[in-house]
N, C-alpha and C positions, 0 to 999 in steps of 0.2 A: 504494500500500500504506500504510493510514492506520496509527497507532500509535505510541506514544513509542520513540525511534531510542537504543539503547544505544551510548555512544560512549567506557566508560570502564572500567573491572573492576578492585578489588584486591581479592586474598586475602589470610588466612591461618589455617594449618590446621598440626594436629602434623604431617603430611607433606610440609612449605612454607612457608615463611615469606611466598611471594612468588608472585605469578597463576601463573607459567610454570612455578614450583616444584611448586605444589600439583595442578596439571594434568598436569603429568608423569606425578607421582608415583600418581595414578588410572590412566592408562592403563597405567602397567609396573605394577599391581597393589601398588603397596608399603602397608604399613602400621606406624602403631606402637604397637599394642596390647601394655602390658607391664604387669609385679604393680606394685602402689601398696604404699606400705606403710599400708593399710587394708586390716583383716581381718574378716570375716563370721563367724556364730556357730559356723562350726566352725573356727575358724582357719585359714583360706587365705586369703590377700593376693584383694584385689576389683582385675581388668584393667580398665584404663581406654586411652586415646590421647587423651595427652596431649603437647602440643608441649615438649620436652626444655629447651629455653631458660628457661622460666617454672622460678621454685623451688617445689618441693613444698607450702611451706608458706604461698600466697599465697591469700589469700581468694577465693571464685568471683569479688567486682566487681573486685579486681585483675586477677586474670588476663582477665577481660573487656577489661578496660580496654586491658591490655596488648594484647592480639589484635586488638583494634579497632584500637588506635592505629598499627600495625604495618599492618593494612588499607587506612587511609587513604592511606599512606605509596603504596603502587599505583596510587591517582588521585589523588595531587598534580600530576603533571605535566599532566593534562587539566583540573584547577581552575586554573593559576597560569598557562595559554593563556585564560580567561576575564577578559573587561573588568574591572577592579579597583576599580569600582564596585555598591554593593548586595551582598548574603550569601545564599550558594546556601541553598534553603530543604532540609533534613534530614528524613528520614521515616526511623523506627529500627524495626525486630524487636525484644523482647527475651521473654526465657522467662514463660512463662505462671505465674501465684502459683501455690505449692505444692510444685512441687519441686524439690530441692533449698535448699542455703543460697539466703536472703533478699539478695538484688538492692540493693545500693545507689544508687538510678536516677542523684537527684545527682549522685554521683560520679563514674558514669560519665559523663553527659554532659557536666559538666565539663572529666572528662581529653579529650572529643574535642575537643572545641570548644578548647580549649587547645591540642589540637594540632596543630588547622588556620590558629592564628593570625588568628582575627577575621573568615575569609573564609567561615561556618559559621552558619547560624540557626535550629535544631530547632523545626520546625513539630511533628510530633505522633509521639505512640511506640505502638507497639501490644506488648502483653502478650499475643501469641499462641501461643508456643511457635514449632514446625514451621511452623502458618501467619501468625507474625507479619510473616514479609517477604512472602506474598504481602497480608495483608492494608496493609502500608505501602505494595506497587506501587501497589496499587489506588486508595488515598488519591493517590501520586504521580504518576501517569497520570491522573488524573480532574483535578487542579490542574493539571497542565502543559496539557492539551486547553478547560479553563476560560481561562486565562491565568491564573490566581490565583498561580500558581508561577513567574511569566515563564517564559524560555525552557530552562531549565536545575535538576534537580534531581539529588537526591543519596541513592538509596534502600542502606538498608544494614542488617543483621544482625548478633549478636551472641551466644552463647551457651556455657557451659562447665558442665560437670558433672564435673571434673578436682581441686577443691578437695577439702580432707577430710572436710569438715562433709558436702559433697550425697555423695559415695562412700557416707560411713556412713549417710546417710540411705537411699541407695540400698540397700545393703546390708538395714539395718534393714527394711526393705519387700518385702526378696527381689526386687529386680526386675533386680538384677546377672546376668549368665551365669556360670551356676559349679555347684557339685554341689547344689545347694539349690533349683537354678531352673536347669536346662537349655532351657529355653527362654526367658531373661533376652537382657538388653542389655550392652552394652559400651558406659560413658561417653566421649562424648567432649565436644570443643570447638570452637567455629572461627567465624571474623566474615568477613564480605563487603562491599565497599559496590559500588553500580553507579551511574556517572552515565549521566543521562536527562535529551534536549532534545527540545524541543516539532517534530514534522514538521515538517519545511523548514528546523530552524534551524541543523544542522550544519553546513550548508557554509557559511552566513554566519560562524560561530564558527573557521569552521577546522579543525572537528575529523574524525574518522572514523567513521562509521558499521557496528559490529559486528553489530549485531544489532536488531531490531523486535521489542518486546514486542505480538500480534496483541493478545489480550485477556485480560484476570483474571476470574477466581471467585470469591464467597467462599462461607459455609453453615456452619453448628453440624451436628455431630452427636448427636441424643438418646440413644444407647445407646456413649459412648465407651468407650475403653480405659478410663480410673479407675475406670467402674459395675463392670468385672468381667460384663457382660455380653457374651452372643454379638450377635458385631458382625453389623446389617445394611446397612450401607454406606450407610447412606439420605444422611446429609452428601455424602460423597464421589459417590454419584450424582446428587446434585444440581450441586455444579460440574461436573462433567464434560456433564450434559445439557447446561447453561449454556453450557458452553467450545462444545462440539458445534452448538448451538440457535442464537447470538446472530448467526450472518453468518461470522464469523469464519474458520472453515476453508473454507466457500467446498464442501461436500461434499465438500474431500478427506480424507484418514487425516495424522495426524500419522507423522513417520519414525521416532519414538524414545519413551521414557515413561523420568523420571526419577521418583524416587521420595526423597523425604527423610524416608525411616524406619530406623529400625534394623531387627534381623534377626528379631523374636518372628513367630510364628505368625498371632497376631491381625490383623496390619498385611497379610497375606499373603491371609488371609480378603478382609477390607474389598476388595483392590485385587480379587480373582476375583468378587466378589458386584458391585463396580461396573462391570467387566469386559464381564462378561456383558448388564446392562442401555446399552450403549456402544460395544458392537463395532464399529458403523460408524464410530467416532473413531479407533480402536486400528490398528496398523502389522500387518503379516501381511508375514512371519513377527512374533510378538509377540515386540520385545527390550523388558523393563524392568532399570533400573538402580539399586541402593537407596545409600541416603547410605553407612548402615550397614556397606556389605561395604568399604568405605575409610575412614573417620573414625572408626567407632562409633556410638552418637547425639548428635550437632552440636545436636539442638535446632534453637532458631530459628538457629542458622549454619548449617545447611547448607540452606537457603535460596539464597544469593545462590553457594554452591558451585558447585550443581546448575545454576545458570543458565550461569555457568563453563561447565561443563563441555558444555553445551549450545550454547554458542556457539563454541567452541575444538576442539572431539572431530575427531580426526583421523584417526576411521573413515568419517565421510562421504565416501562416495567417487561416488557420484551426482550428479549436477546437482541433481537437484529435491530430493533427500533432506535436505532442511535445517531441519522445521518438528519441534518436540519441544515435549512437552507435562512440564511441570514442576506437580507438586504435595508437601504436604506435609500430614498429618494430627497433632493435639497430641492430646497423653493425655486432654486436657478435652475435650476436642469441637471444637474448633474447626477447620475445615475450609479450605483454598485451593490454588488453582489456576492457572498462564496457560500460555501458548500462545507459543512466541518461536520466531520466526527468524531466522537467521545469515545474515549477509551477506558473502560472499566476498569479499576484498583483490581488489581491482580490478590 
């Protein structure tokens, strides 16, 4: 079974500070969507889920930072089991220009790298949104099967829309859930990293093998959510052909579909119109899972959530039932996808 072997996971999310927290807290259905004190043009407080720890008043690259750094903190004990020679190379998510407050990139990667202590060397970042962590697999997968990345990489995500600047922006735009847009979004937040070694090289490392990432997708979509046009999934049936097409499922059905979207209507369209051209990849009975009905929208964090969740879900109660298909679509177009499976504790 070829494919980069996941051997690592930290979370964190307003429902968790920590992997086995924020996994929990998904399956007993918890959440913490509460009033901000951000108010929309009729004066009612804009709901966000936002993680409680962070002050109100911290700009989105703070609280980024913060959620990240808290992230890392889940896979330090799988980097500091790695030889203490050479700096794990870094592939980042972060939110796509446009919305919300303005991204201090710097900074953040700064505070990461700062808080890995020297052990950290950020190869490249992608400005995706929803699909910025599948589009940094796919860069990180394709360098660890090249060698360009030696044995060992470090893919991760990042995103908040919890700050007051993107609430009011949100708000200002109508795109909040509230009497003005009942069919709106619920902000949220949350950062992921996974580490990722090259096949074969776990058991030389010592470490444990969770999960196989089969294959990535990527794809634009020409009629996204920010046109305001009726979606015809053409992006999204394009990875999914992909995922379906390249070898990788091998003609069977994935057992699960996670989805890193929040809850509007349109996202609901896209996944039935791609659906339908895809059937033969899709689970029967059809269970899909959205970021949205536990975080809010995560943005490019709920990315490496989803993957979580995909690798840990303690509804598989099957043998074979293990192979989930994760995707993510951004307001702009930009479209991704893979295919992972879990590996049961030996």
């Amino acid at each position: 079974m070829s494919g980069a072997r996941v051997v690592g996971l930290g979370l964190c999310t307003p429902i968790g500070t920590t992997t086995h927290l924020t996994l929990a807290s998904l399956r007993a259905g918890l959440v913490r969507f509460a009033e901000t004190q951000v108010e929309d043009d009729l004066g009612e407080p804009v709901r966000a889920s936002r993680l409680s720890l962070l002050d109100a008043a911290m700009t989105r690259t703070e609280r980024m930072s913060a959620l990240a750094r808290q992230a890392l903190v889940g896979v330090r004990p799988v980097l500091e089991r790695l030889p203490p020679r050479g700096r794990v190379p870094v592939y980042l998510g972060l939110p796509e220009p446009g919305l919300g407050a303005e991204v201090e990139r710097e900074s953040l990667v700064s505070a990461l790298l700062a808080e890995a202590e020297g052990r950290l060397e950020l190869v490249k970042v992608h400005e995706g949104g929803r699909a910025a962590f599948f589009e940094a697999l796919a860069t990180a997968t394709r360098d660890l099967q090249s060698g360009r990345a030696g044995a060992v990489a470090l893919v991760g995500a990042v995103d908040s829309l919890g700050d007051a600047v993107s609430l009011e922006g949100l708000s200002k735009a109508r795109l909040h859930l509230g009497r003005q847009n009942p069919d709106g979004r619920i902000p949220g937040e949350a950062a992921g990293f996974v580490v990722l070694t090259r096949t074969g090289a776990a058991k030389s490392l010592g470490l444990e093998e969770v999960g196989v990432v089969l294959g990535t997708a990527l794809a634009v979509e020409p009629r996204p959510f920010a046109r305001t046009a009726p979606s015809l999934a053409e992006g999204l049936t394009e990875v999914l052909q992909s995922v379906r097409g390249d070898g990788v499922m091998g003609g069977r059905r994935v057992d699960g579909v996670l989805a890193c979207q929040p809850g509007e209507s349109f996202w609901g369209t896209e996944f039935s119109r791609a659906y339908l051209r895809n059937a033969g990849l899709m689970p029967e009975p059809l269970r899909v899972h959205l970021a949205g009905e536990g975080l809010g929208d995560a943005g490019a964090g709920a990315g490496p959530v989803m993957l979580g969740v995909a690798l840990h879900r303690a509804r598989w109660r099957e043998p074979a039932a293990r192979r989930t298909l994760i995707y993510g679509s951004a307001d702009g177009g930009r479209v991704g996808a893979c295919v992972v499976e879990m590996i049961p504790k030996s």
